[in-house]
VOGU-3710 file (C-alpha; in Angstrom, 3 decimals, decimal comma):
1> xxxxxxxxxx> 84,973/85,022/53,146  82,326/86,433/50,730  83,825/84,642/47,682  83,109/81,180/50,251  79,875/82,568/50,561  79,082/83,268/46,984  80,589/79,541/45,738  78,209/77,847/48,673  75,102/79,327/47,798  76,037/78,779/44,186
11> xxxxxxxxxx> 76,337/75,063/44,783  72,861/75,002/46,639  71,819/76,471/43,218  72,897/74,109/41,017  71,904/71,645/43,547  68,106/72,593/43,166  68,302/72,994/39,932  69,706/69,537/39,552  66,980/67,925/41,778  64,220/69,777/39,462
21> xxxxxxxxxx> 66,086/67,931/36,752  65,670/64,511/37,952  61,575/65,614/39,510  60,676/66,596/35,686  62,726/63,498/34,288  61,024/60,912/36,324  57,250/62,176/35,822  57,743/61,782/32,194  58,640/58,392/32,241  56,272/57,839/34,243
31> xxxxxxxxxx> 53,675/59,647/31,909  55,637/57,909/29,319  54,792/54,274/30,645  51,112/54,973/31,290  50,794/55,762/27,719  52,367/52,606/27,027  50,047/50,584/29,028  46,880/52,435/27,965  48,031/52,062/24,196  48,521/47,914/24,928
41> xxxxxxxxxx> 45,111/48,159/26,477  42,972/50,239/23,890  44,738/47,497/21,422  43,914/44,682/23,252  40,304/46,393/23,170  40,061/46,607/19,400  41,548/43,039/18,669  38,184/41,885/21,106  35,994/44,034/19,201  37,132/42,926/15,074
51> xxxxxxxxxx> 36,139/38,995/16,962  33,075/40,489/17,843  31,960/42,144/14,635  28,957/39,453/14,153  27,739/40,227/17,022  28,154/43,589/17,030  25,998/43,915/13,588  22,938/42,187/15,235  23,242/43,536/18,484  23,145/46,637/16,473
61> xxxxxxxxxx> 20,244/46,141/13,900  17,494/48,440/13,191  14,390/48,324/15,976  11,990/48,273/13,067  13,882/44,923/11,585  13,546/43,380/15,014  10,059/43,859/15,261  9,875/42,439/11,625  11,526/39,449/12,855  9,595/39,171/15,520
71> xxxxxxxxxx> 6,256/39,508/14,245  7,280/36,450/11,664  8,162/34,139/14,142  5,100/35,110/15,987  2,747/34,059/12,783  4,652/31,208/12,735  4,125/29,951/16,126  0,212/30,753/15,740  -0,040/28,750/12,852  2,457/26,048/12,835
81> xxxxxxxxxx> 2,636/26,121/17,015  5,508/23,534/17,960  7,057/23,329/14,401  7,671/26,946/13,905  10,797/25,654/15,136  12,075/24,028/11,485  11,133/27,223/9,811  13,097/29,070/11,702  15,938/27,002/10,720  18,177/27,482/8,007
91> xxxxxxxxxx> 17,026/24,693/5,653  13,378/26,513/5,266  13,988/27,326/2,002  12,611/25,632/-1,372  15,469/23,557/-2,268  15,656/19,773/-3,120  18,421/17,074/-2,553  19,436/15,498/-5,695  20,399/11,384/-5,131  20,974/9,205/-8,096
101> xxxxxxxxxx> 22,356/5,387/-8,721  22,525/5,351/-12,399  19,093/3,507/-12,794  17,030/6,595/-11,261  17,606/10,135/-10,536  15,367/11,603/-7,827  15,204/14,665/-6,410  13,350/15,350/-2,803  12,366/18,662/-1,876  12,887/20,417/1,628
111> xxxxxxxxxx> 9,187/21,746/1,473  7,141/18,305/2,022  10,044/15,996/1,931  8,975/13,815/-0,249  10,267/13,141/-3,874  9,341/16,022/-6,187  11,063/14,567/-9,220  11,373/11,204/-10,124  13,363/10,195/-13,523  14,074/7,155/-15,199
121> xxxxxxxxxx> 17,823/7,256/-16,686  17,734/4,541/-19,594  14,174/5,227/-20,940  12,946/7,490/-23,258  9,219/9,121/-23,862  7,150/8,477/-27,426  9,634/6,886/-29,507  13,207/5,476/-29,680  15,091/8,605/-30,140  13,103/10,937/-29,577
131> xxxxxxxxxx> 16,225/12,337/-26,381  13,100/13,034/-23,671  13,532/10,756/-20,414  10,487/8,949/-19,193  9,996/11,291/-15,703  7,336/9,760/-13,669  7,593/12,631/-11,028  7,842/16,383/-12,536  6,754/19,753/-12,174  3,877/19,227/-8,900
141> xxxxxxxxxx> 2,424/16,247/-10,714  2,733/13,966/-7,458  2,674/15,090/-3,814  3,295/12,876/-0,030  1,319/14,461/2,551  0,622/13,347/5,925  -1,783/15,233/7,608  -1,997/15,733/11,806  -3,467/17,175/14,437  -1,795/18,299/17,143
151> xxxxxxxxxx> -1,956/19,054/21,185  -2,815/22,243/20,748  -6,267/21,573/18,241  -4,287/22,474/15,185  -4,537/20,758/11,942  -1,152/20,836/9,743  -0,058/19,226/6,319  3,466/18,464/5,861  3,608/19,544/2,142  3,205/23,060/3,655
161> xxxxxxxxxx> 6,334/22,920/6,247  9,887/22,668/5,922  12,227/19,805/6,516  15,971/19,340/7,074  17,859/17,389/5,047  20,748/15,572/5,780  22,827/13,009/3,054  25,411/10,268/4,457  26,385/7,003/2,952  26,146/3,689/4,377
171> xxxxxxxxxx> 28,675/1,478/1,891  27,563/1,978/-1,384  24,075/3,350/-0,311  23,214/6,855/-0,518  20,983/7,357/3,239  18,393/11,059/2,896  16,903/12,045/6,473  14,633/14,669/6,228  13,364/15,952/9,342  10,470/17,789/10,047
181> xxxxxxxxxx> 11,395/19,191/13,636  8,937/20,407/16,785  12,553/21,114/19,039  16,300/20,246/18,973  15,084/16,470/19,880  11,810/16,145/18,299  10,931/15,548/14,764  8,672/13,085/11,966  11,521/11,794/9,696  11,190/10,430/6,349
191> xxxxxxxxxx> 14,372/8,353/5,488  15,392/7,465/2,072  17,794/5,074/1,150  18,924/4,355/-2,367  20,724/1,483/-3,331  23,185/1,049/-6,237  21,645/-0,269/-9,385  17,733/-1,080/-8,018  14,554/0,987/-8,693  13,978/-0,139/-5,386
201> xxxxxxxxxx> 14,426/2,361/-2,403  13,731/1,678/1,021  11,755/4,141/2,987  10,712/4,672/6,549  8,296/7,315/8,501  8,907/7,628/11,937  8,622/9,830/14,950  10,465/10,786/17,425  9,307/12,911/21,082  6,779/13,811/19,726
211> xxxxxxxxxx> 3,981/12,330/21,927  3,532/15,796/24,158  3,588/17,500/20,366  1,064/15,505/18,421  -2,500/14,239/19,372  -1,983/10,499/19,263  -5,824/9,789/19,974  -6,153/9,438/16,021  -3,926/7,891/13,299  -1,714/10,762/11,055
221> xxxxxxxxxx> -3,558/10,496/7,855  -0,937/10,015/4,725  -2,168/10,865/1,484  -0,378/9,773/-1,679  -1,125/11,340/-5,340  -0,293/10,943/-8,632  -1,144/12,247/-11,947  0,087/10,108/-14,851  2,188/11,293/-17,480  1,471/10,157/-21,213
231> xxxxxxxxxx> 4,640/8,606/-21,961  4,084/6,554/-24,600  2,951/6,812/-28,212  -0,794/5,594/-28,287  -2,617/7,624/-25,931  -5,900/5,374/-25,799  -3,516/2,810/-26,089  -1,734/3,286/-22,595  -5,021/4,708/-21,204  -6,466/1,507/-21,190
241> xxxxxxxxxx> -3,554/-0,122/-19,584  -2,760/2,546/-16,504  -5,007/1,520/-13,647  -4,544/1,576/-9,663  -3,473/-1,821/-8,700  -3,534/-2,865/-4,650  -2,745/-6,108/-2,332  -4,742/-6,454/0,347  -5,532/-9,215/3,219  -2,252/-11,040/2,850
251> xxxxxxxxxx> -1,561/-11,614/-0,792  -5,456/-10,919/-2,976  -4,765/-8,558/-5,429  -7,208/-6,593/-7,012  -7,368/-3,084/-9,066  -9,526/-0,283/-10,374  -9,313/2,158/-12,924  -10,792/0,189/-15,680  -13,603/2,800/-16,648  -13,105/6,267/-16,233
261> xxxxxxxxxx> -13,675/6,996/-12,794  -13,496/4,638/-9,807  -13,855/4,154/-6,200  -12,595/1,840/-4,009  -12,101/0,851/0,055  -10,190/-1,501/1,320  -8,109/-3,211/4,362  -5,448/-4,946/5,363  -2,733/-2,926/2,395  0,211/-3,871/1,417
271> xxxxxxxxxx> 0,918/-2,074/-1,577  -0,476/0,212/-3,772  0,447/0,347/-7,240  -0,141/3,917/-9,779  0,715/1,430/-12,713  1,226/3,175/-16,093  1,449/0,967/-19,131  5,487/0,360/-19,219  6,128/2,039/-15,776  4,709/1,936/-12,249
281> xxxxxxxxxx> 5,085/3,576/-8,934  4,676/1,732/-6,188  4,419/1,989/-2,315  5,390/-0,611/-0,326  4,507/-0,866/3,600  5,914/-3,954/6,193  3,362/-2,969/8,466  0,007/-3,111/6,428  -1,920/-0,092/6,303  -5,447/-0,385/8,183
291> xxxxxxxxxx> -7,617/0,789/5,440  -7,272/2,431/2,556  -9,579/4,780/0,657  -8,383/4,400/-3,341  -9,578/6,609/-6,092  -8,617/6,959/-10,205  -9,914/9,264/-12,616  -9,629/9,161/-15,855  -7,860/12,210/-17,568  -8,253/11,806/-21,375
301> xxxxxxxxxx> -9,436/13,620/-23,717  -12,443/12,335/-25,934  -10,855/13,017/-28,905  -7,414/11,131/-27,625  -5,418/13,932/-28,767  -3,142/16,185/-26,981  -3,236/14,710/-23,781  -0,260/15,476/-21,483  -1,659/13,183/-18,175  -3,664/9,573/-18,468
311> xxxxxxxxxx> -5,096/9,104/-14,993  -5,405/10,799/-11,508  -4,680/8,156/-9,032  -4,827/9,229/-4,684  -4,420/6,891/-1,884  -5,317/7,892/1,740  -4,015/5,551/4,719  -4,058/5,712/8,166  -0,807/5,861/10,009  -1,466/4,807/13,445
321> xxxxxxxxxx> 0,234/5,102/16,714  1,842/2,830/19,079  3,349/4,309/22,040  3,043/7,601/21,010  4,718/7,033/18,481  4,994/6,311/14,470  6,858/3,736/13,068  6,375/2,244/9,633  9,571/0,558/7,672  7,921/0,949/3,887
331> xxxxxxxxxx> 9,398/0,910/0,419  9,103/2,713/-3,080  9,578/1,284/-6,361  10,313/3,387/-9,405  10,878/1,936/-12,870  9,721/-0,638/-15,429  6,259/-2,573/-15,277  8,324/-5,714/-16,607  7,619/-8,950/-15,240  11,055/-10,023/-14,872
341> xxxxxxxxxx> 12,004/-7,585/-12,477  9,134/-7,629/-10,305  8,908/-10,802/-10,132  12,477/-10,805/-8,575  11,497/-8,720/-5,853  9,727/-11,464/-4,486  7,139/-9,566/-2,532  4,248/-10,377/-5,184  4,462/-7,289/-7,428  4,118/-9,202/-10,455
351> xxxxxxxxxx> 0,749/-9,010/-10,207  0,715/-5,744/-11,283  1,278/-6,654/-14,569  -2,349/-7,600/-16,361  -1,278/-11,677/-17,628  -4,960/-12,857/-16,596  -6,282/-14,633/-14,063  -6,285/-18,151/-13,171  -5,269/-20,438/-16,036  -4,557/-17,291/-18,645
361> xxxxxxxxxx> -1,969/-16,179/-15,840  -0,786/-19,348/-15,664  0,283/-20,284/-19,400  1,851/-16,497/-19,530  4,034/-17,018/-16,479  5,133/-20,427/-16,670  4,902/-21,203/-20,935  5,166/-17,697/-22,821  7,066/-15,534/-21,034  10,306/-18,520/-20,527
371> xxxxxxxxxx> 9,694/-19,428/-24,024  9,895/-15,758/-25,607  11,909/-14,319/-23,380  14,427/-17,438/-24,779  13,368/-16,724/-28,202  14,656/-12,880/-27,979  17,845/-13,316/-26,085  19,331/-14,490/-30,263  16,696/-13,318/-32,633  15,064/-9,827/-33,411
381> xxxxxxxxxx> 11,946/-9,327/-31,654  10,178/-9,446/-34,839  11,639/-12,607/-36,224  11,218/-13,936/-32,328  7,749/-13,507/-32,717  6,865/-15,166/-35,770  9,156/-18,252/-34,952  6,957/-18,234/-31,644  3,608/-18,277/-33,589  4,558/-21,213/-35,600
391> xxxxxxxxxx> 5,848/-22,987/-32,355  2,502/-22,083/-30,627  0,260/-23,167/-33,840  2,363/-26,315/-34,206  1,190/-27,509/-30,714  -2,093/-26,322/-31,214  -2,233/-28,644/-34,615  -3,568/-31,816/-33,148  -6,387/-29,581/-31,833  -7,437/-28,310/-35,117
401> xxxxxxxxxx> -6,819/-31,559/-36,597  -9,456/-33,076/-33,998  -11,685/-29,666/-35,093  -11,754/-30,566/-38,376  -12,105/-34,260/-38,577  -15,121/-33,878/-36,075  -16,509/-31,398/-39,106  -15,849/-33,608/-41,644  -17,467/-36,589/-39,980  -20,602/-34,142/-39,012
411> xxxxxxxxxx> -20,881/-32,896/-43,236  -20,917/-36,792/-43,775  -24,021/-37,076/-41,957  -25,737/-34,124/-42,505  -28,082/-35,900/-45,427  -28,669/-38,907/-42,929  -29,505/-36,006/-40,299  -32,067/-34,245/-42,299  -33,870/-37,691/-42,953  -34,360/-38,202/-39,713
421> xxxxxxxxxx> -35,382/-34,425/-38,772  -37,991/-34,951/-41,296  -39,139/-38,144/-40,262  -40,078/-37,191/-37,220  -40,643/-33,609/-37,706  -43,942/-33,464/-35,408  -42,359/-35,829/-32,484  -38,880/-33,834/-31,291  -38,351/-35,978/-28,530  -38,688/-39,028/-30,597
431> xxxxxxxxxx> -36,095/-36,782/-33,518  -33,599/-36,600/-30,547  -33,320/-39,722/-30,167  -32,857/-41,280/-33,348  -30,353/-38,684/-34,021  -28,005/-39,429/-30,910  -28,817/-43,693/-32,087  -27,238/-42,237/-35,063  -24,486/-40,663/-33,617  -23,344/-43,820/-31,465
441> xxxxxxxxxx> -23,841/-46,170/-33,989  -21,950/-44,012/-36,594  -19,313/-43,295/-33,726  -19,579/-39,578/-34,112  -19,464/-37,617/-30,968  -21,130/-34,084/-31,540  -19,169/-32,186/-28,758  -15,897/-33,239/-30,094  -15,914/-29,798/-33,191  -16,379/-27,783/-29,873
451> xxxxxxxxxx> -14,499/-29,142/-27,432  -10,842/-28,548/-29,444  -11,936/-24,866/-30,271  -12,605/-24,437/-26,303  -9,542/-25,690/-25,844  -8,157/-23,315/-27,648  -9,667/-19,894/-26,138  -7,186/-20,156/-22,833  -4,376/-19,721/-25,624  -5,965/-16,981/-27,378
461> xxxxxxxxxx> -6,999/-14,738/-24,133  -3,426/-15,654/-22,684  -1,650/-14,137/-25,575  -3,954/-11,266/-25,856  -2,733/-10,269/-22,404  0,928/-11,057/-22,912  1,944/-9,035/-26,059  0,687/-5,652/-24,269  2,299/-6,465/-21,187  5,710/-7,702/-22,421
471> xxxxxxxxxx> 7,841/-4,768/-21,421  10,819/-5,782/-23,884  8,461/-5,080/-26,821  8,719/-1,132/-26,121  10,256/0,831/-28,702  11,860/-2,642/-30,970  11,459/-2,044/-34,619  10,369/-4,648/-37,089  10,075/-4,012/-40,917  8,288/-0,238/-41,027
481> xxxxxxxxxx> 6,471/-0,928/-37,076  9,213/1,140/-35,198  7,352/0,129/-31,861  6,084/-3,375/-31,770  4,421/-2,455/-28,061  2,426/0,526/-30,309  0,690/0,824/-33,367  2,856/0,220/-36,827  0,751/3,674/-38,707  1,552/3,995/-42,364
491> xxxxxxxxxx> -0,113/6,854/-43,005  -1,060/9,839/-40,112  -5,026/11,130/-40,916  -5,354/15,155/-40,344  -8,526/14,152/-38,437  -9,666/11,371/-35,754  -12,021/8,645/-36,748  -13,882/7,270/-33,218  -13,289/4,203/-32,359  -10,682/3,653/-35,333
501> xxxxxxxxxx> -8,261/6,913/-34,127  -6,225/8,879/-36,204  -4,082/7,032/-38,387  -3,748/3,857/-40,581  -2,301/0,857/-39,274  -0,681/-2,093/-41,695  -0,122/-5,132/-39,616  -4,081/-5,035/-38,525  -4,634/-4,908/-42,351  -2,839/-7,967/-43,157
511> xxxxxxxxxx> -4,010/-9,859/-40,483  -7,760/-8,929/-41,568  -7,029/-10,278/-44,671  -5,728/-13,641/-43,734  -9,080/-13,670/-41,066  -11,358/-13,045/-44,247  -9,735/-16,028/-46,051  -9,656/-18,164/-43,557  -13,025/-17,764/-42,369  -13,873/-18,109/-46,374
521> xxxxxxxxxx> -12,247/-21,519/-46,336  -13,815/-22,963/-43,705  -17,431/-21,498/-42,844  -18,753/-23,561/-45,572  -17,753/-26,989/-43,777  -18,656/-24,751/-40,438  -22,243/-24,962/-42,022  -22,626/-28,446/-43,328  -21,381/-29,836/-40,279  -24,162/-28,246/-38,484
531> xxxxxxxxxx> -27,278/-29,040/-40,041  -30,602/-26,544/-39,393  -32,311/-27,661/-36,360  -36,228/-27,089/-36,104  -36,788/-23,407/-34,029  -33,456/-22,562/-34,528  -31,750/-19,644/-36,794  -29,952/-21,075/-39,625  -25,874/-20,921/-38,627  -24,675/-21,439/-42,306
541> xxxxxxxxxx> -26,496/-17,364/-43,081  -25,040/-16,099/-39,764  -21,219/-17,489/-41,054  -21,679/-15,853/-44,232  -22,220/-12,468/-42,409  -19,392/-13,328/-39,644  -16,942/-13,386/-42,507  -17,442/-9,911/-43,650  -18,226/-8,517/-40,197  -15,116/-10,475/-38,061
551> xxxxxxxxxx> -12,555/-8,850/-40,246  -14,040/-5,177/-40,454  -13,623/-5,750/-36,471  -10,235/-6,925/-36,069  -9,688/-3,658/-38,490  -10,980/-1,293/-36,169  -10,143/-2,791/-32,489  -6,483/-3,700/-33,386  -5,410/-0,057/-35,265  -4,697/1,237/-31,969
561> xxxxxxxxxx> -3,368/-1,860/-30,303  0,300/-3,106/-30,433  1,893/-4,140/-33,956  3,466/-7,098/-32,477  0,050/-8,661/-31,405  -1,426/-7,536/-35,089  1,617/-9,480/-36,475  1,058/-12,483/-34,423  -2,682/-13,113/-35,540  -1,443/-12,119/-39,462
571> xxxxxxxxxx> 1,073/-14,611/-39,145  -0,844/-17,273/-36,972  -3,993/-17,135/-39,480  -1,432/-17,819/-42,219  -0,228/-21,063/-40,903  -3,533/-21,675/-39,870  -4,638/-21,675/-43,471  -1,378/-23,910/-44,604  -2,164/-26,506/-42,018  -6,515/-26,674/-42,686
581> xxxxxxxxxx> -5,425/-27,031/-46,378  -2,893/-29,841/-45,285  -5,513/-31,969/-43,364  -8,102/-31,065/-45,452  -6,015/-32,239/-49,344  -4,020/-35,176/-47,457  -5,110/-36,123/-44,235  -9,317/-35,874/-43,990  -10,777/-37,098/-46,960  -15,266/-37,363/-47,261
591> xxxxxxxxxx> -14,861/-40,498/-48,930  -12,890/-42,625/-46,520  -14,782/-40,780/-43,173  -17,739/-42,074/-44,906  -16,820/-45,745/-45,336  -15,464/-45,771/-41,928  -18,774/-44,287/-40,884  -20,482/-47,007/-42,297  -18,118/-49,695/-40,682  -18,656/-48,406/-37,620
601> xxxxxxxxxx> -22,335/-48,784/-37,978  -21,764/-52,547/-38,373  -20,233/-53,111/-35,611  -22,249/-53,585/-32,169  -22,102/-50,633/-29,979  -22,250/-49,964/-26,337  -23,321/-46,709/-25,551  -21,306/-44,892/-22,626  -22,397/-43,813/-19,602  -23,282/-40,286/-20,661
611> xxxxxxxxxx> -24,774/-41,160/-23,788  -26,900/-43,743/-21,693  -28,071/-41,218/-19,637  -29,427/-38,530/-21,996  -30,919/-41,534/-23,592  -32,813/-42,455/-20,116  -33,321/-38,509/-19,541  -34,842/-38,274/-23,117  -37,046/-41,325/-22,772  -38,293/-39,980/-19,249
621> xxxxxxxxxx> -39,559/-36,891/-21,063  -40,897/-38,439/-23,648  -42,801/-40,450/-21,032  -44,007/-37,297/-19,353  -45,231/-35,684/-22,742  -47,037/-38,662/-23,512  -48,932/-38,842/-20,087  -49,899/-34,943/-20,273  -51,434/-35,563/-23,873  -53,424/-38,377/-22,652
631> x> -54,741/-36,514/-19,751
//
């Protein structure tokens, strides 16, 4: 029985052992799987907090860096107010946006948004080869500011804030916004938009929620500026060409700039051109500006010499509201001042270019610029322009012909003419009138020597504002010119000579010459054909000076002026000389004016209805003088 006893309590043993066992087994699985699940979840924690790094980094920045930032964006709001906002943004910085269509490169700058440089691909500066583009728009030389007040009695300048730029394409054109923002939704935008191939670019200034931003009691106020780079080789030279030109009052034109300093105010503007001598920049506006307030000042240096700018040229317009809002669809034009492509533009820019006025204008537009412009498209512009002086003096022949013939006919009288001026020496009335008998019966007419030469003055001024204005010119080399648009110098001084410059030009030489020849040949018929009238200076002593001093003239005025209009006056005074020497071997002879002279005066003359009337006019007078000596 105790053995039983021994084997039952031994089971009961192993039995609480056993359940021990299993107690200590199951509370470390159980420990085993809360480990598990608290591992999963401390991972789950750290994968959340790598995501959240960012976040992390500026949540934990220094407190002295937040009060920096802070304080910044407080400055900004007290002195920009509403457009702290776009210099808080990530485009405040000073970078530009390059766009380019082969024809221009421009690049437009996030501070001021408007184009801070502005270059012209195909052109060079100075000289042909000389591997410096012509850059109208470099290094701060030109600035677009509009100037504002706002709600809150501030006034603010765009060139001193930042704008956002954003670059799409619409087809082939390359589409700039830059936007000058007040919140999310409110902005001023400038727009460019550049086409492919044109020096054209449209532009537009607009607004945009801005009405509870901006006090729209009074217009925004948009400044435009320009100083002129020298690009070319004669700096007095181009100086005299680069002036402010403007349209105004649907379609006059007008311009200033001429001396050295100018002022000028206007209304009703369309454009406004800063015209260099082969380049211009231009602003365009649908939507004519209200008044404008135009300024140029001149930049050159008395001596002409190592000048970098020309002219100073600003604009001021008023932009004004409608609706609380700004709107104006506008346009700028970078690139040539050539008539050819302005004039395509069709918006009356090519009256930037200085062809003269009225009838001058005319003959340039419609005769010289077809017929050279034909000339150069199969000969060298030098060889164009002599082939178009002989064309031009060949028309002009009959003219000198008439000239001439009317001297001859005069120097065939002049003996006859003295007679009477003697004869009737102490009556002048009574001289006058014997002297016009003479003329009708002799069928002279005194006006006809002067009328061919007036004739011929529309020609001369026409062509002395087309050879400076003809773009093509720039930078063509004829025989040792290597710029018929500039002076041809042969020999550089080491010192400048006012009003002459510094430097020795040929063409002008030659063409003096020919002048002093040609005035040699034919002041002396100048003089008999215009016998000494009684209180008047003696013309045939002021020719004789005028040949010495007109060449000495041309000398100096045309060494700084372009070697293609030197050439044309050399080679027009040549032909001149050929043809006077033509009419006056074969053509005019004294002997048979003279007998037709004196068949004319034997045949009965009726005197015309002008000549009748200085006759009565001259008879009244003499009338009058005789009743004041009798009382």
């Amino acid at each position: 029985m105790e053995e039983k006893k021994l084997d039952l309590k031994t089971i009961v043993g192993f039995g609480i052992i056993a359940l021990l066992l299993l107690w200590m087994i199951y509370n470390q699985s159980s420990n085993r799987e809360a480990e598990l699940k608290e591992k999963a979840k401390k991972e789950q924690i750290d994968k959340a907090k790598e995501k959240q790094i960012p976040e992390q980094k500026t949540a934990a920045l220094p407190q002295d860096s937040i009060a920096n930032d802070s304080l910044k964006i407080a400055g900004l709001k007290s002195s920009l107010g509403a457009f702290a906002y776009s210099a808080t943004l990530p485009s405040a910085k000073d970078n530009t946006t390059k766009i380019e269509n082969g024809l221009l490169t421009l690049h437009i700058s996030n501070k001021g948004g408007y184009i801070s440089e502005a270059n012209l691909n195909n052109f060079e500066q100075f000289e042909k080869g000389s591997n410096k583009r012509v850059e109208l728009i470099k290094e701060n030389n030109a600035h677009l500011n509009l100037q504002f007040k706002t709600k809150d009695n501030r006034i603010l300048n765009t060139r001193d804030m930042y704008f956002e730029p954003v670059l799409t394409k619409e087809g082939k054109n390359q589409v700039l916004t830059m936007r000058l923002k007040a919140g999310a939704d409110q902005f001023l935008e400038y727009r460019y938009v550049l086409k492919p191939n044109e020096f054209m670019l449209d532009f537009s200034i607009r607004t945009q929620g801005m009405a509870q931003v901006l006090d729209t009691s009074k217009p925004i106020d948009l400044e435009w500026q320009l100083k002129a780079f020298r690009n070319e080789k004669s700096v007095s030279y181009e100086s005299r060409y680069t002036d402010l030109v403007y349209e105004y009052e649907d379609g006059k034109d007008d311009k200033l700039g001429q001396g050295k300093n100018d002022t000028e105010k206007v209304e009703d503007v369309s454009y406004v051109a800063f015209k260099q001598h082969f380049f211009t920049s231009i602003l365009l506006t649908d939507t004519p500006f209200k008044t404008a307030d135009l300024t140029s000042e001149n930049l050159v240096n008395d001596d002409k010499t190592d000048t970098i700018f020309t002219k100073r040229f600003t604009a001021k317009m008023p932009l004004e509201f409608k609706g609380g809002e700004v709107s104006y669809n506008m346009n700028w034009y970078y690139g040539p001042a050539d008539y050819k492509i302005l004039n395509d533009y069709d918006k009356n820019l090519d009256e930037v270019m200085p062809l003269g006025w009225g009838i001058f204008g005319w003959i340039n537009r419609y005769i010289f610029i077809p017929v050279f412009t034909f000339l150069s498209t199969f000969l060298p512009y030098g060889i164009g322009i002599i082939i178009f002086t002989i064309l031009i003096r060949l028309v002009m022949s009959p003219v000198t012909y008439k000239s001439y013939l009317s001297q001859a006919k005069m120097k065939v009288l002049r003996p006859e003419i003295q007679e009477l001026n003697e004869k009737y020496k102490k009556d002048p009335m009574k001289k006058q009138q014997e002297t016009m008998k003479l003329y009708n019966s002799a069928g002279v007419n005194p006006m006809a020597g002067c009328l061919p030469a007036l004739m011929q003055l529309p020609v001369f001024y026409a062509l002395f504002q087309f050879f400076p204005s003809y773009f093509d010119l720039r930078q063509q080399s004829f025989l040792w010119a290597n710029d018929l648009s500039s002076y041809d110098a042969v020999i550089h001084l080491p010192f400048y000579i006012p009003f002459y410059g510094n430097h020795v030009s040929l063409f002008p030489i030659l063409a003096s010459v020919a002048i002093f020849f040609y005035m040699k040949m034919t002041t002396g018929d100048q003089s008999m054909a215009a016998p000494p009238q009684e209180g008047m200076p003696d013309m045939s002593k002021i020719m004789k000076i005028m040949i010495y001093i007109s060449p000495v003239m041309m000398l100096i005025f045309f060494n700084n002026y372009a070697s293609g209009l030197s050439l044309y006056y050399f080679v027009s005074n040549l032909i001149t000389i050929g043809i006077m020497l033509v009419i006056k071997n074969y053509i005019v002879k004294d002997d048979k004016i003279h007998a037709q002279i004196q068949a004319n005066k034997a045949k009965p003359k009726t005197q015309g209805r002008f000549q009748k009337k200085m006759q009565e006019m001259m008879e009244q007078a003499q009338e009058q003088q005789k009743a004041k000596g009798k009382k």
